[in-house]
N, C-alpha and C positions, 0 to 999 in steps of 0.2 A: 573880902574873902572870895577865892575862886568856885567861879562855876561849877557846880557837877553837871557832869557827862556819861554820870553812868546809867546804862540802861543797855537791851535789847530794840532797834532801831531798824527799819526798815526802807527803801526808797520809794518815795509816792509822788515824788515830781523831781522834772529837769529840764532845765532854761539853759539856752548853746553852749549842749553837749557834741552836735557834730561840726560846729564851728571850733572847738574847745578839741575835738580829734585832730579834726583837718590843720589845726594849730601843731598840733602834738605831733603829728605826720604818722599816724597812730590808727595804721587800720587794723590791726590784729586785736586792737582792745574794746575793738565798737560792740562786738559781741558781746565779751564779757560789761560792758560800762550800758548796752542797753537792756541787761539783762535787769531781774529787780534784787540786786543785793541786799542782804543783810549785815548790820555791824553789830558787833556787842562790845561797848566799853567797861570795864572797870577802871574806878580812878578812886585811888587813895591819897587825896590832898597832890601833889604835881608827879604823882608816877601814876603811870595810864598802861593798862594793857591795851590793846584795840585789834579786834579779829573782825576781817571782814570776806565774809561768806560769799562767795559769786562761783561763776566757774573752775576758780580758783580759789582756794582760801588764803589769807596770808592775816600771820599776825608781827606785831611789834609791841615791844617794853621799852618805855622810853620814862624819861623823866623832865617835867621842864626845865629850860635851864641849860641842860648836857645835850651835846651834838650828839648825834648816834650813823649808824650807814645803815642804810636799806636798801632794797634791794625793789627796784621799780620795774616796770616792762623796758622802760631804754636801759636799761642798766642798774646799774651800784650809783650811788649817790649819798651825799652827804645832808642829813636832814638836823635842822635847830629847832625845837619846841621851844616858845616865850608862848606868855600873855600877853595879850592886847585888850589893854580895860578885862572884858567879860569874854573877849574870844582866843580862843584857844590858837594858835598861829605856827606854821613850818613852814620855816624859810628852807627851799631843798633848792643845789647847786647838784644838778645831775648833768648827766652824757650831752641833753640837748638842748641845757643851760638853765638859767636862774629862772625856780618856779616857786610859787606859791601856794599854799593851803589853808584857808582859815574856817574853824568850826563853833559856833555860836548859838542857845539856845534863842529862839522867839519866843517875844512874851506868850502865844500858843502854844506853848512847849514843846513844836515841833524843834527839829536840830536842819541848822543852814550849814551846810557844807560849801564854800568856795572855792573850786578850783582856777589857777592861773598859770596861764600858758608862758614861756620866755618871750614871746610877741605883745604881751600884756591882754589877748585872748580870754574870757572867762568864763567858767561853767558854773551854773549852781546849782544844786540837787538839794530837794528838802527830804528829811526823813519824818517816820512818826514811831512812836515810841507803841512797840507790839503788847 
C-alpha cells in the first residue's frame, strides 16, 4: 500500500539549499525558498492535490502514473509522478534540464523532501506536520 501524504506540513529544516540555488542558477527563488513555506497535501490513493504556500502559492492535481506540465520558476516543464518503494518521486524534464523530486515520510513522521538539480546538486528540506 502507498504511503499517505496527507496532511498540513510546514518547513523546519534545510540542508544545501543555496548550493541547490546556485545549481538551479536561481536567484529570484532564494527569497521565496528561504522563506518558511507551507504545504497542504491531499491524497486519495495515487491522485494528490498539493498547495504550497510561500510567496507565492501554487497548486497541482496530478495522479501517479500520468505525466502532467507545470509550470516552474524556469519555465513549463514536463513533470512524471511514480512510486519508489514508499516515496513519492517526479521525474521533471524542464528549461534547465533533467530534475528531480522525491518526498518520503521518516519513521518520525516528519516529511523529507529531495530536491535535485540537472548537475546532480541536492537539497533537502524536512517538513513537520502543523
Amino acid at each position: 500500500m502507498a504511503t499517505n501524504f496527507t496532511g498540513n506540513w510546514k518547513l523546519v529544516e534545510s540542508e544545501n539549499l543555496e548550493a541547490y540555488l546556485k545549481a538551479m542558477d536561481n536567484d529570484t527563488g532564494k527569497t521565496a525558498m528561504t522563506g518558511t513555506p507551507r504545504c497542504e497535501i491531499q491524497q486519495d490513493g495515487d491522485n494528490f492535490r498539493i498547495k504550497i504556500i510561500a510567496l507565492k502559492t501554487t497548486e497541482i492535481n496530478f495522479k501517479v502514473g500520468e505525466q502532467f506540465e507545470g509550470e516552474l520558476q524556469q519555465g513549463k516543464a514536463k513533470i512524471t509522478p511514480s512510486w519508489d518503494d514508499s516515496k513519492l518521486r517526479f521525474d521533471i524534464d524542464s528549461p534547465k534540464g533533467k530534475q528531480i523530486q522525491e518526498r518520503e515520510i521518516l519513521p518520525d513522521g516528519r516529511l523529507r523532501v529531495v530536491l535535485g538539480a540537472p548537475d546532480g546538486t541536492k537539497c533537502t528540506r524536512i517538513l513537520a506536520r502543523e
